[in-house]
ZASELUM-766560 format. One record per residue (C-alpha): residue in three letters; x, z, y negated. Coordinates in steps of 0.1 Angstrom, whole numbers, padded with zeros to 4 digits, always signed. Example, Ala and Ser with C-alpha at 12.3 -4.5 7.8 and 13.67 -1.06 7.14 Angstrom:
% residues 2
Ala+0123+0078+0045/Ser+0137+0071+0011/
//
This chain:
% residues 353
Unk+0791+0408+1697/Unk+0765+0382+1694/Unk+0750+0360+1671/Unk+0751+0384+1636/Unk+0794+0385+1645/Unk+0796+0350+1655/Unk+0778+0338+1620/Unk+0798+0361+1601/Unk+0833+0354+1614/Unk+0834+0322+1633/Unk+0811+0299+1606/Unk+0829+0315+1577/Unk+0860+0305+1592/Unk+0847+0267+1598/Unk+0841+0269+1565/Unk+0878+0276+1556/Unk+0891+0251+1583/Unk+0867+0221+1571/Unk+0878+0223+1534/Unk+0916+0228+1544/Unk+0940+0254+1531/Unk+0956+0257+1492/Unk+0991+0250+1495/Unk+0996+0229+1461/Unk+0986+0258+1439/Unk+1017+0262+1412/Unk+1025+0297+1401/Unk+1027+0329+1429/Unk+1000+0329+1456/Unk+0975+0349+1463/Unk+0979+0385+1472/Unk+0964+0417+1486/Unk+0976+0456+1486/Unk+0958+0473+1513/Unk+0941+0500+1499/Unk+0920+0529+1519/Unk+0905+0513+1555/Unk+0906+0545+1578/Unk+0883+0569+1575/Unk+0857+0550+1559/Unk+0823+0561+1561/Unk+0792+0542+1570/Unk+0755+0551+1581/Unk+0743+0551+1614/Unk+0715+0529+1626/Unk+0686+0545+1648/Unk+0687+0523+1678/Unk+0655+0540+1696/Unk+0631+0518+1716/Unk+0596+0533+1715/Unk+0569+0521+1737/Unk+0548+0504+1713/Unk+0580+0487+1708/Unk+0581+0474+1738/Unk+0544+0469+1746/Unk+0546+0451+1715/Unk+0571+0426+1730/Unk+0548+0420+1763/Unk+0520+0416+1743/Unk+0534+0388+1724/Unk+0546+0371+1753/Unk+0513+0372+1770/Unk+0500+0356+1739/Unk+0529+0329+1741/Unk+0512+0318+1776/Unk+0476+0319+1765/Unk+0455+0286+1777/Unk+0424+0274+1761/Unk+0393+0278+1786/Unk+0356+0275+1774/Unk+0338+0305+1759/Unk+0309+0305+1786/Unk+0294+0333+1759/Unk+0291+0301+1733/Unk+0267+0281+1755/Unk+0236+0276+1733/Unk+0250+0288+1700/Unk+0253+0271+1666/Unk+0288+0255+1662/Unk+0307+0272+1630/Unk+0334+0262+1609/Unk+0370+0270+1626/Unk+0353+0270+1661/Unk+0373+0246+1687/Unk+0352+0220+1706/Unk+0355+0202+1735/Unk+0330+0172+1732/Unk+0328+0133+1743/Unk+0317+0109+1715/Unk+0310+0072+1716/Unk+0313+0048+1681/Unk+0291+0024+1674/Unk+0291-0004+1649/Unk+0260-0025+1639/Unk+0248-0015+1677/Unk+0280-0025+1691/Unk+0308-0001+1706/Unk+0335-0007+1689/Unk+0375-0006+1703/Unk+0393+0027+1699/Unk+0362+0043+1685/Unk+0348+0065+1721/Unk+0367+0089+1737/Unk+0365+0067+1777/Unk+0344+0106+1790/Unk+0379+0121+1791/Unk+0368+0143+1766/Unk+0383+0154+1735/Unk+0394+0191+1714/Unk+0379+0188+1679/Unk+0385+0221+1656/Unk+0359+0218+1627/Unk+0372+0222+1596/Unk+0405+0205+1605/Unk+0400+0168+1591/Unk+0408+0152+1620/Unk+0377+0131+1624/Unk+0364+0106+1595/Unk+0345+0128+1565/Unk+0308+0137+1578/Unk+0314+0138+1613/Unk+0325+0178+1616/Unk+0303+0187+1587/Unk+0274+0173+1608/Unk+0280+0189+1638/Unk+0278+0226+1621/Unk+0250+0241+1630/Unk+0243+0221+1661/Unk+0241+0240+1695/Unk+0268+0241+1718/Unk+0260+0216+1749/Unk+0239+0193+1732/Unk+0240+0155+1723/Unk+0238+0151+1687/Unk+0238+0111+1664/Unk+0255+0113+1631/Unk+0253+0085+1605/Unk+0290+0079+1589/Unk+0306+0051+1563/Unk+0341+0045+1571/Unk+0365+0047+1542/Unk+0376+0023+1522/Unk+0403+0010+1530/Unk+0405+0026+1567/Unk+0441+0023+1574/Unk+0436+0031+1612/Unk+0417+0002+1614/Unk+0411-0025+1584/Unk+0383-0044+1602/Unk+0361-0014+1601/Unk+0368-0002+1559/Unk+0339+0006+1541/Unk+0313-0003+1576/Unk+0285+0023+1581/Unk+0287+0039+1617/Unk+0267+0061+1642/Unk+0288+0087+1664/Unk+0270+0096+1693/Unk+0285+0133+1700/Unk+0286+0157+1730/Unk+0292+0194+1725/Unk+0303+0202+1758/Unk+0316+0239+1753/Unk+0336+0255+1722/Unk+0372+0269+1736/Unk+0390+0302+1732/Unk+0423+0313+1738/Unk+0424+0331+1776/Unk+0454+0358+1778/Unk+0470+0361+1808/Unk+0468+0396+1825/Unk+0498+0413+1829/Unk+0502+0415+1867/Unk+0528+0416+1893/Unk+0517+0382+1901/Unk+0526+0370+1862/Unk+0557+0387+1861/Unk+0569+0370+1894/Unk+0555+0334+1881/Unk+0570+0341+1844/Unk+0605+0350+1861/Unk+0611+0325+1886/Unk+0606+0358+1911/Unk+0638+0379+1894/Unk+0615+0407+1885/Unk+0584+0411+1910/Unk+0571+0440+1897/Unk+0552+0452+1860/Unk+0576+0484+1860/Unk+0604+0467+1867/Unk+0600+0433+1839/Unk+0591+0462+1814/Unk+0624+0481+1823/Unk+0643+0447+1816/Unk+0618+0443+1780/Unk+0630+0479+1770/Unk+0670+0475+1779/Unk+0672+0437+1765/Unk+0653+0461+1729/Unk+0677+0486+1733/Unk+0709+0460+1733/Unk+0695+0437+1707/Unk+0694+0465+1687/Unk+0728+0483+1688/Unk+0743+0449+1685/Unk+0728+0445+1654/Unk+0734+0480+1644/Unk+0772+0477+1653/Unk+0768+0440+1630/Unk+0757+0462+1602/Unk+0781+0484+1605/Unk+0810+0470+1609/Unk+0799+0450+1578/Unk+0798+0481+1558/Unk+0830+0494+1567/Unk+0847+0458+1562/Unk+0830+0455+1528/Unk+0842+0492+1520/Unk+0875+0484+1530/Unk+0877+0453+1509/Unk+0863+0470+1485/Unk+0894+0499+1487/Unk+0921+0464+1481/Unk+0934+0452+1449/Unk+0935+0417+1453/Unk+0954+0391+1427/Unk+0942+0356+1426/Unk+0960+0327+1421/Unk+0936+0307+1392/Unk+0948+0274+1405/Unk+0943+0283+1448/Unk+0908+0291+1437/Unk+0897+0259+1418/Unk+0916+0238+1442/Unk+0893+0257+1473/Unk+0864+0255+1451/Unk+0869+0215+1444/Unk+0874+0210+1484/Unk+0839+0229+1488/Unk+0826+0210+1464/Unk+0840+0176+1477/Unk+0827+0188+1508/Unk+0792+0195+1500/Unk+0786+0169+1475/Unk+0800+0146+1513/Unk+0772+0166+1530/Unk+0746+0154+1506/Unk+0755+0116+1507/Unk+0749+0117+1542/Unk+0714+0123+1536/Unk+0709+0102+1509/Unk+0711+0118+1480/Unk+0732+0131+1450/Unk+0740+0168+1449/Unk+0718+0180+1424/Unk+0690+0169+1447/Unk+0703+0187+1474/Unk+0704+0217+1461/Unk+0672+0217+1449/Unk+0657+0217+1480/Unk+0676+0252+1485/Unk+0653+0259+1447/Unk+0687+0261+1431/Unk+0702+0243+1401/Unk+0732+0224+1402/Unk+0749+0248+1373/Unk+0739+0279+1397/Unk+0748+0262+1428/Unk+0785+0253+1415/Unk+0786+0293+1405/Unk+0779+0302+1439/Unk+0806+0284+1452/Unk+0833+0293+1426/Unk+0825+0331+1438/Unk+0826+0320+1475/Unk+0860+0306+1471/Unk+0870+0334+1454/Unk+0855+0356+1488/Unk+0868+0330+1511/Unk+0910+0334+1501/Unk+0896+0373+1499/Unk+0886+0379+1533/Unk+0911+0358+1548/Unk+0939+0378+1531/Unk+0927+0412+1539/Unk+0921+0402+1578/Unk+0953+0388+1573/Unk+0969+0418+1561/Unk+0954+0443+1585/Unk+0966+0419+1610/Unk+1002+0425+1602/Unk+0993+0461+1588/Unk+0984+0472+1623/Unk+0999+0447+1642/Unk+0967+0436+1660/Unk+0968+0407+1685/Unk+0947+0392+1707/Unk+0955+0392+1741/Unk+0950+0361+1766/Unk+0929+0386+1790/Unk+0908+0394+1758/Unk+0904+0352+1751/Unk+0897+0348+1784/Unk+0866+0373+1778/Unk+0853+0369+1748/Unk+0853+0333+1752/Unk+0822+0332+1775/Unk+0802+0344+1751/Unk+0810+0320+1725/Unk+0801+0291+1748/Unk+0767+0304+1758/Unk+0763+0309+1721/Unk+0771+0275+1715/Unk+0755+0258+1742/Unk+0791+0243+1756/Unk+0784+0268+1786/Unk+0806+0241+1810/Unk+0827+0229+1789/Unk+0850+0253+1774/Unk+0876+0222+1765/Unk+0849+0206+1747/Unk+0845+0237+1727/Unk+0877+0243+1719/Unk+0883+0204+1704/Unk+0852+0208+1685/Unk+0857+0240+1670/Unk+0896+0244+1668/Unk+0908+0270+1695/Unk+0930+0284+1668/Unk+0905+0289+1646/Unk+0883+0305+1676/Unk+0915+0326+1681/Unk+0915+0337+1646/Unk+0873+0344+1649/Unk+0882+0365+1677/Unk+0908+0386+1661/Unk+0891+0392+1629/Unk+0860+0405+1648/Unk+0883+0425+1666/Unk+0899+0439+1633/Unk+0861+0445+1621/Unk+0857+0465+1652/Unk+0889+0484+1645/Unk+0877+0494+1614/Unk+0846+0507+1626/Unk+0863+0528+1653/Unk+0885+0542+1624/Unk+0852+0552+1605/Unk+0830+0581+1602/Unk+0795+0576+1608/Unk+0771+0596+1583/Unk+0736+0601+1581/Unk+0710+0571+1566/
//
């Protein structure tokens, strides 16, 4: 699987491998009885692509190329708030041009109503006609940080419209589709054959994600688990340690942190307790399947699976790189827990939404 797998098993693990493991709890450890896992029902995910579907998609890469070009039917008209311009303009100050203040006939994109300009200068120009020169009287602010000499000064802006842009979408030729793909597809038919498969597979892996998430959650669900109080604080005071570490590094305390997430700090240190409680959960039901069913991972199946987690993770050419940043244990262990989570969805019965 892709990304949805990959966040659920590999990060979650991270998690457990940056905070460490709870071997100084006193009292028995933490436990699991297996209850129910096979046979488990979960619902089935259309994964039809229609056409509007995919026409959808091409549209909205066409619209992703788009390139401003002026709007020849403009020529003549008022200018309007929110229209784009393309115009020259020259400062002047006490009858002098003034440095920084022109734009050298290079021309320049102004959208009115966007505040780019000083005040008075976009409100002016509404209403004037598109390809025509136009003086407008303007006092600089004060102060006017971009430049202190000129604060408070009254100024003339000599202004012309040259043409207002619009957005040109690019037809959706075999030409385009040969530029777009560096000449793999050459054809319309055959890019939209590649848009409607690469719909297809995003969506069955994320139907699968789902799914396998049901039946994992059911499963867990079917366990009686027994918590050791003490394993559980002890996780939940290294995620704490840890994240209260994450928010130093940016220069603040933790409360602050998490409010940018619009939590409290009371709610936020809830949150965690249950996620310790999850984390020591999940691990001991994998764990336990693990041994239940007496699932490895094979060095064939590593070999594999390992490509995709490099391309996930941008380390495409350097696999040894990967595997000292992320543990290659603890990638081990990602791998076989998605493979239990697949396990369990082969064991299940799919029913009806």
């Amino acid at each position: 699987m892709k990304k949805q797998l990959f966040g659920i098993f590999l990060s979650a693990l991270m998690v457990m491998n940056i905070v460490g493991c709870s071997n100084t709890a006193t009292g028995s450890k933490s436990s699991v009885v297996l209850g129910e896992y096979k046979g488990l029902a979960y619902t089935k995910v259309d994964t039809a692509v229609t056409d509007q579907e995919g026409q959808d998609k091409i549209d909205s890469l066409l619209e992703s190329k788009a390139t401003k070009v002026e709007d020849a039917d403009r020529k003549g008209t008022p200018v309007v708030e929110g229209d784009e311009l393309w115009i020259d303009y020259v400062g002047y100050v006490d009858g002098e041009e003034f440095a920084g203040g022109n734009s050298n006939n290079k021309g320049a994109s102004l959208t009115i109503g966007s505040g780019s300009f000083i005040d008075g200068i976009e409100e002016a120009l509404i209403g004037k006609t598109v390809g025509s020169t136009t003086d407008i009287n303007v006092t600089f602010p004060d102060p006017y940080q971009n430049n202190t000499d000129l604060s408070g000064k009254d100024a003339t802006f000599t202004v012309t419209i040259h043409y207002v842009l619009k957005e040109e979408i690019p037809e959706f030729t075999d030409e385009f589709v040969k530029e777009f793909t560096n000449g793999e597809y050459t054809t319309t038919a055959d890019f939209r054959q590649y848009v409607y498969d690469a719909l297809v597979k995003s969506k069955e892996e994320q139907a699968k994600s789902t799914q396998m998430n049901e039946v994992v959650e059911a499963a867990m669900n079917n366990a009686t688990f027994n918590l050791n109080d003490s394993e559980v604080e002890e996780k939940y005071n290294e995620m704490l340690e840890y994240y209260t570490s994450v928010a130093k590094n940016y220069g603040v305390d933790l409360t602050t942190y998490v409010s940018a997430y619009s939590m409290t700090l009371e709610d936020f240190q809830a949150q965690l307790k249950s996620s310790a409680e999850d984390t020591i959960k999940q691990e001991l039901f994998f764990d336990a399947l693990i041994a239940a069913e007496k699932i490895e991972l094979t060095d064939e199946e590593y070999a594999e699976k390992i490509v995709e987690y490099l391309e996930y993770y941008g380390y495409v050419d350097d696999q040894a790189g990967f595997e000292k940043a992320y543990d290659k244990e603890l990638i081990k262990k990602s791998m076989l827990y998605n493979k239990v989570a697949e396990a369990l969805l082969q064991w299940g019965v799919p029913t009806e939404a």
